[in-house]
FITIKOL-747402 format. One record per residue: residue number from 0; x, y, z of N, C-alpha, C in turn. Coordinates in steps of 0.1 Angstrom, whole numbers, plus 5000, padded with zeros to 4 digits. Layout:
<recs>
doba/nX/nY/nZ/caX/caY/caZ/cX/cY/cZ
NUM/X/Y/Z/X/Y/Z/X/Y/Z
...
</recs>
This chain:
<recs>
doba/nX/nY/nZ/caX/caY/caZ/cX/cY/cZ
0/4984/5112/5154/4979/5116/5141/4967/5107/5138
1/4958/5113/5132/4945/5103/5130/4945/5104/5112
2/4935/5096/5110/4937/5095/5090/4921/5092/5092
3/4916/5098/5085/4903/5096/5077/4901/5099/5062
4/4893/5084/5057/4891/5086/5043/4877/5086/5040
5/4875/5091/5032/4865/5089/5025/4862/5079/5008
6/4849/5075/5009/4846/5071/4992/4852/5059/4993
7/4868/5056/4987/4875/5048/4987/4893/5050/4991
8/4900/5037/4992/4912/5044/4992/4921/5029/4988
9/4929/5031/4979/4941/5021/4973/4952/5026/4969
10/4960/5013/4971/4979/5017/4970/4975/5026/4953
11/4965/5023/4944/4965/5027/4929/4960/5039/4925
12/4956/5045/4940/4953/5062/4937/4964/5070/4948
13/4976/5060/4956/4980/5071/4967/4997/5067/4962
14/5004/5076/4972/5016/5070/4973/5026/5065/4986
15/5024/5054/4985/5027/5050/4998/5042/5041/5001
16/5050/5045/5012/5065/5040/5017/5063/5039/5025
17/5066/5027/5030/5073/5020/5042/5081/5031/5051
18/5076/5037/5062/5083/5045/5071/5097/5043/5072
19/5102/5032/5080/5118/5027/5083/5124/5023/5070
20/5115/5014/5057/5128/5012/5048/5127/5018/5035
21/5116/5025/5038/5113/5038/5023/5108/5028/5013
22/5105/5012/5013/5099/5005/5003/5092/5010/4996
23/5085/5014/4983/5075/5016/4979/5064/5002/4980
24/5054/5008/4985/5044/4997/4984/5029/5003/4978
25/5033/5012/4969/5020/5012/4959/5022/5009/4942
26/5018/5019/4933/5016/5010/4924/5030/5014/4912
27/5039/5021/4921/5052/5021/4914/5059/5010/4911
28/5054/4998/4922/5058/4989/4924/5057/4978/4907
29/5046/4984/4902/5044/4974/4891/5050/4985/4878
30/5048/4999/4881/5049/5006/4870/5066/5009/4869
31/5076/5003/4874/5092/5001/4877/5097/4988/4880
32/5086/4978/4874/5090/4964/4876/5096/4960/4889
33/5089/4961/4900/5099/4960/4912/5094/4949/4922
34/5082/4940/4912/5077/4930/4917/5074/4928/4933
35/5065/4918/4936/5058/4919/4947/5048/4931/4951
36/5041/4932/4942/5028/4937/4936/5019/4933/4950
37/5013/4920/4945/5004/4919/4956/5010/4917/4969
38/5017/4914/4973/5027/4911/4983/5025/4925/4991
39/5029/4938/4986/5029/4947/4993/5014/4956/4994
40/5000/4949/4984/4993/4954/4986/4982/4947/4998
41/4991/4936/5000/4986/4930/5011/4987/4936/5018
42/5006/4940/5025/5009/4943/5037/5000/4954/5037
43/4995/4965/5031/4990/4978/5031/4974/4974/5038
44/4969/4963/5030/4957/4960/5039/4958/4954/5052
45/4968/4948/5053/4971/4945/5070/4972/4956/5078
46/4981/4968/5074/4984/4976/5079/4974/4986/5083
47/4960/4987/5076/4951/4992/5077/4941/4988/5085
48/4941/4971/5091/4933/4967/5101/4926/4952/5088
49/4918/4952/5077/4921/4946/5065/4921/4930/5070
50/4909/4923/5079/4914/4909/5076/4911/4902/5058
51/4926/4896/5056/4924/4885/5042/4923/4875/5042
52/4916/4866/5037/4914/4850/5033/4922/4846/5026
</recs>
Protein backbone atom coordinates (compact mmCIF):
# COMPACT_ATOMS: atom_id res chain seq x y z
CA UNK A 1 0.00 0.00 0.00
CA UNK A 2 1.49 3.37 -0.89
CA UNK A 3 0.06 6.85 0.96
CA UNK A 4 0.37 10.07 -0.73
CA UNK A 5 -0.43 13.45 0.73
CA UNK A 6 -0.81 16.48 -0.32
CA UNK A 7 -0.71 20.42 1.13
CA UNK A 8 -0.34 19.23 4.61
CA UNK A 9 -1.06 16.35 6.99
CA UNK A 10 -1.43 16.17 11.12
CA UNK A 11 -2.57 13.76 13.88
CA UNK A 12 -5.27 17.37 14.20
CA UNK A 13 -6.95 16.91 10.79
CA UNK A 14 -6.80 12.75 10.67
CA UNK A 15 -7.65 9.90 12.67
CA UNK A 16 -5.11 7.77 13.52
CA UNK A 17 -4.54 4.06 15.71
CA UNK A 18 -1.88 2.25 16.39
CA UNK A 19 -2.41 -1.01 14.18
CA UNK A 20 -1.65 -3.92 16.99
CA UNK A 21 -2.86 -1.86 20.12
CA UNK A 22 -5.72 0.29 18.62
CA UNK A 23 -3.97 3.37 20.71
CA UNK A 24 -5.35 6.45 19.54
CA UNK A 25 -2.55 8.72 18.61
CA UNK A 26 -4.35 11.77 17.31
CA UNK A 27 -6.02 14.52 18.68
CA UNK A 28 -8.69 12.39 20.70
CA UNK A 29 -5.96 11.97 22.70
CA UNK A 30 -6.31 15.56 24.18
CA UNK A 31 -10.05 15.97 23.39
CA UNK A 32 -10.78 12.60 26.08
CA UNK A 33 -8.02 13.62 28.37
CA UNK A 34 -5.97 10.54 27.65
CA UNK A 35 -2.70 12.38 27.96
CA UNK A 36 0.49 11.91 26.15
CA UNK A 37 -0.41 14.32 23.55
CA UNK A 38 2.96 15.06 22.39
CA UNK A 39 4.33 11.76 23.12
CA UNK A 40 2.13 10.18 20.51
CA UNK A 41 2.45 13.05 18.06
CA UNK A 42 5.94 12.34 18.09
CA UNK A 43 5.65 8.71 17.54
CA UNK A 44 3.37 9.62 14.40
CA UNK A 45 6.37 11.73 13.13
CA UNK A 46 8.72 9.00 13.64
CA UNK A 47 6.58 6.82 11.98
CA UNK A 48 6.35 8.94 9.00
CA UNK A 49 10.25 9.05 8.49
CA UNK A 50 10.14 12.85 10.62
CA UNK A 51 13.74 13.38 12.05
CA UNK A 52 13.16 15.50 15.73
CA UNK A 53 15.56 17.50 17.72
Amino acid sequence: MKWYWGDEFSPDGSRLWDKETLEKMDKDRFRQSLGGLIEAYEAVARRLGVQLD
